[in-house]
C-alpha positions in Angstrom: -6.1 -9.3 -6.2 -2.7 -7.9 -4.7 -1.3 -9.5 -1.2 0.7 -7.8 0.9 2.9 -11.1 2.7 4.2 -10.1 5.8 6.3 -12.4 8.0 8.0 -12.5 11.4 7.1 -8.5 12.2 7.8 -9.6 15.9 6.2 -6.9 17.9 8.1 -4.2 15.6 5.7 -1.4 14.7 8.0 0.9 12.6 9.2 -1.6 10.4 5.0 -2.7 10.1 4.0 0.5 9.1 7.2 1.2 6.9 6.7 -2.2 4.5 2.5 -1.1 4.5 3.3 2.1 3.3 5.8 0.6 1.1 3.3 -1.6 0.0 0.1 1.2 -0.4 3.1 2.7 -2.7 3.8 0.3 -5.1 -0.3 -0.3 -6.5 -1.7 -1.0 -3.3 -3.3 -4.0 -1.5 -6.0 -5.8 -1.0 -5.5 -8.5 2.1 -2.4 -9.1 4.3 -1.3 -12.6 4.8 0.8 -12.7 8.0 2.9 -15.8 8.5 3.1 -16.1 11.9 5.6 -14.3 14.9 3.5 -10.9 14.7 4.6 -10.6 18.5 8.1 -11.6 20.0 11.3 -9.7 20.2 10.1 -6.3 19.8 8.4 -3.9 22.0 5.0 -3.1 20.4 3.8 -6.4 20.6 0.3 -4.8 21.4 0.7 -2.2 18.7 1.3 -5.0 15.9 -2.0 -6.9 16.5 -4.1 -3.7 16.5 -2.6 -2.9 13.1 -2.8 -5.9 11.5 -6.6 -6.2 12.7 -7.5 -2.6 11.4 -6.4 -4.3 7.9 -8.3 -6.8 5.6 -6.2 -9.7 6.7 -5.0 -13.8 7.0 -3.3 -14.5 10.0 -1.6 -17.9 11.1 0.4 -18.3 14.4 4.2 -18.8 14.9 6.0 -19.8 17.9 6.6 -16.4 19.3 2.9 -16.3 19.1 1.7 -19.5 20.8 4.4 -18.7 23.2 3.0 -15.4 24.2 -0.3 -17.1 24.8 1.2 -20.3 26.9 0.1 -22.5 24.3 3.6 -23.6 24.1 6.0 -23.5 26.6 9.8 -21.8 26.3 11.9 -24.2 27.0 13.2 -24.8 23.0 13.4 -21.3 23.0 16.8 -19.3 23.5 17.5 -17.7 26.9 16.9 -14.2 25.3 14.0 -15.3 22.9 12.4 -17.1 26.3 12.8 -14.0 28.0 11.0 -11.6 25.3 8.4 -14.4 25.1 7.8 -13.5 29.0 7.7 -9.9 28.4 5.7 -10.0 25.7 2.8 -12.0 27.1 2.7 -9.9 29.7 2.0 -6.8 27.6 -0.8 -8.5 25.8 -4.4 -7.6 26.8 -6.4 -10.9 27.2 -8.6 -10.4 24.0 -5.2 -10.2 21.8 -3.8 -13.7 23.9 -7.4 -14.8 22.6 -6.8 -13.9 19.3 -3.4 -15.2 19.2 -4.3 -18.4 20.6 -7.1 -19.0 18.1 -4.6 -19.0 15.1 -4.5 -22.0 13.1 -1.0 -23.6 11.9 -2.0 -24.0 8.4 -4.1 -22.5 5.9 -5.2 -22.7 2.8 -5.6 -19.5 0.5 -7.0 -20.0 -3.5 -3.7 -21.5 -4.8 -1.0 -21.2 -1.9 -0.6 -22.7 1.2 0.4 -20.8 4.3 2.8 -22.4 6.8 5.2 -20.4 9.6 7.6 -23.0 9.6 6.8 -25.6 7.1 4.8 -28.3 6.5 7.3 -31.0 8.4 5.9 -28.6 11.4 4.6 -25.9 11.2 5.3 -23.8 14.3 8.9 -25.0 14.6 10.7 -25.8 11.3 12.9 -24.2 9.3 12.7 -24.6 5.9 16.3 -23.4 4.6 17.7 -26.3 2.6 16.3 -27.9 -1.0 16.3 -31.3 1.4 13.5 -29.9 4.0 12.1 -27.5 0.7 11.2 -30.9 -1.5 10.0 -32.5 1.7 7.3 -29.5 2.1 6.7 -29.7 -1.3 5.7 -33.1 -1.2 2.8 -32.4 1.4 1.7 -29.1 -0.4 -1.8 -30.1 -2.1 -1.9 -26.3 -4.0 0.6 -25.0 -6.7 2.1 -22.6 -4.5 3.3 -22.4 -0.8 4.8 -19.4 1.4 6.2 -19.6 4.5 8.3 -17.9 7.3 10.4 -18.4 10.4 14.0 -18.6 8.9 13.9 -14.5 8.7 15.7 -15.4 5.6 13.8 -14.6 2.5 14.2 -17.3 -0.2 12.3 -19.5 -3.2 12.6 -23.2 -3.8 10.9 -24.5 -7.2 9.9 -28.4 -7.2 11.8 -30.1 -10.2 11.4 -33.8 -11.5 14.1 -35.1 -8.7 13.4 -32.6 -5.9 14.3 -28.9 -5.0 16.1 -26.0 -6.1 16.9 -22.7 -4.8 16.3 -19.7 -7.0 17.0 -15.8 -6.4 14.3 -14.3 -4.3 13.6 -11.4 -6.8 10.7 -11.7 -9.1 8.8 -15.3 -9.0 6.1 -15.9 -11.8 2.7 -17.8 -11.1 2.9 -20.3 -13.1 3.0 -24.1 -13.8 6.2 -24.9 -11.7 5.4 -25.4 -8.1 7.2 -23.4 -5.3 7.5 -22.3 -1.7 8.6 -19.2 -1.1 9.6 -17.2 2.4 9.2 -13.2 2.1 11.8 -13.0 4.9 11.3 -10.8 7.8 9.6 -7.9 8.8 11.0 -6.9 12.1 14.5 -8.9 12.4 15.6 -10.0 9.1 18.7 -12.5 9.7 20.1 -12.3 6.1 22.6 -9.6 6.5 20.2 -6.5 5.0 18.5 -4.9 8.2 15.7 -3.4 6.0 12.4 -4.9 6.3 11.4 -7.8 4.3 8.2 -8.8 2.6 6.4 -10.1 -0.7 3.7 -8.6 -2.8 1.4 -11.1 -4.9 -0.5 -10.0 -8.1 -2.7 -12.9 -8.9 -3.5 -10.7 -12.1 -0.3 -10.1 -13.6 0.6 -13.6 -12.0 4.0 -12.3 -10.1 5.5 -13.1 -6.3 7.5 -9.7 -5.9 10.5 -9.7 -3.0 10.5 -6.4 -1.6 12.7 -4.8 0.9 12.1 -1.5 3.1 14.6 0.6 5.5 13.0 2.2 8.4 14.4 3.9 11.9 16.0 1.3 13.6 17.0 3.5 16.3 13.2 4.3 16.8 12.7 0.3 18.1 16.2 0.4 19.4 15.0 2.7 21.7 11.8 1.3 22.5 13.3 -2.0 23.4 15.9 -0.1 26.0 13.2 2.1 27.4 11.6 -1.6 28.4 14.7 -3.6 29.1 14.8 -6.1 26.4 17.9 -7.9 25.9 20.6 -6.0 24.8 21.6 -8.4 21.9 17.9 -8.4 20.8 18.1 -4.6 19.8 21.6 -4.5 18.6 20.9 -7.4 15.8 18.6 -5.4 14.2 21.3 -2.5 12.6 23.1 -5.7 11.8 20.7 -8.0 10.2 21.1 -10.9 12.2 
């Protein structure tokens, strides 16, 4: 089988479509796993659902996405991130807010578990450091784990004492336990503005880091044309 991992696309349609296409290039897919925050930010919150439903998929939510639903308030959120919450909810038609809503935190695919944040908690932390990484680790029941939110992309393998940070390039399935972020479709924070994602071969046994350039200026212009923060837009030719 070959995954197509998508995290954090946050309502941002070109960069969607440029990492499937991306992804239909390099051998294909079978499924997408989305990690949560397929609305927020962007301006095609709408657009990003539809997609991702049209596809064989696994979905879990995020906080953008409970957000957009009022299954969680804004009040942890940013003042700009609270507002796009706002204006994305209101974009939603009630069946997507239903769908959204519906999401689970957690779930369990074959041999990885799939978090947004991490297993501490799922809809809110970040799991950046081999500290938090070892903690996850500890409550992961399957061999491999994959998770989001950060918008960093990023591997941590379990050794004998805890956690350690590897290169997020080309991660074998094998007998050393990991968890893995993909990093970000739609507003990657790691200084490269090109989409990020992951392809998994469970046949050739490989976690693949991918990363895709698309028109920014496309969703730059989207987001002015409906009055999103400033700031919002202009992070994503920065990658911030």
């Amino acid at each position: 089988m070959r995954i197509a991992v998508v995290a954090d696309v946050h309502s941002n349609l070109e960069a969607f479509e440029a990492v499937l296409q991306d992804a239909r290039e390099s051998g294909g897919f079978d499924v997408v796993w989305s990690l949560g925050d397929i609305v927020g930010y962007g301006p095609d919150p709408g657009a990003c659902i539809q997609l991702l439903l049209g596809l064989p998929h696994v979905a879990i939510a995020g906080n953008h996405d409970y957000a957009a639903t009022g299954a969680i308030g804004t009040e942890d959120f940013n003042p700009l991130a609270a507002e796009a919450a706002r204006w994305t909810a209101a974009q939603l038609t009630l069946e997507e807010q239903v769908w959204l809503a519906a999401l689970s935190a957690v779930q369990i695919e074959g041999e990885f578990t799939l978090a947004h944040g991490s297993l501490i908690d799922p809809v809110w932390d970040y799991l950046m450091s081999s500290e938090a990484a070892y903690e996850h680790l500890m409550r992961q029941t399957t061999p491999y784990g994959l998770v989001g939110h950060s918008h960093v992309p990023g591997v941590f393998f379990q050794t004998r004492s805890g956690a350690e940070a590897a290169d997020p390039i080309d991660t074998p399935l094998d007998d050393q336990r990991f968890v893995a972020n993909p990093g970000s479709v739609g507003q990657p924070r790691d200084g490269d503005p090109r989409a990020a994602y992951s392809l998994i071969d469970t046949e050739a046994r490989r976690l693949v880091f991918r990363r895709v350039p698309y028109d920014i200026a496309i969703t730059q212009a989207k987001m002015r044309a409906v009055g999103l923060p400033q700031y919002l837009l202009e992070r994503l030719s920065l990658g911030r």
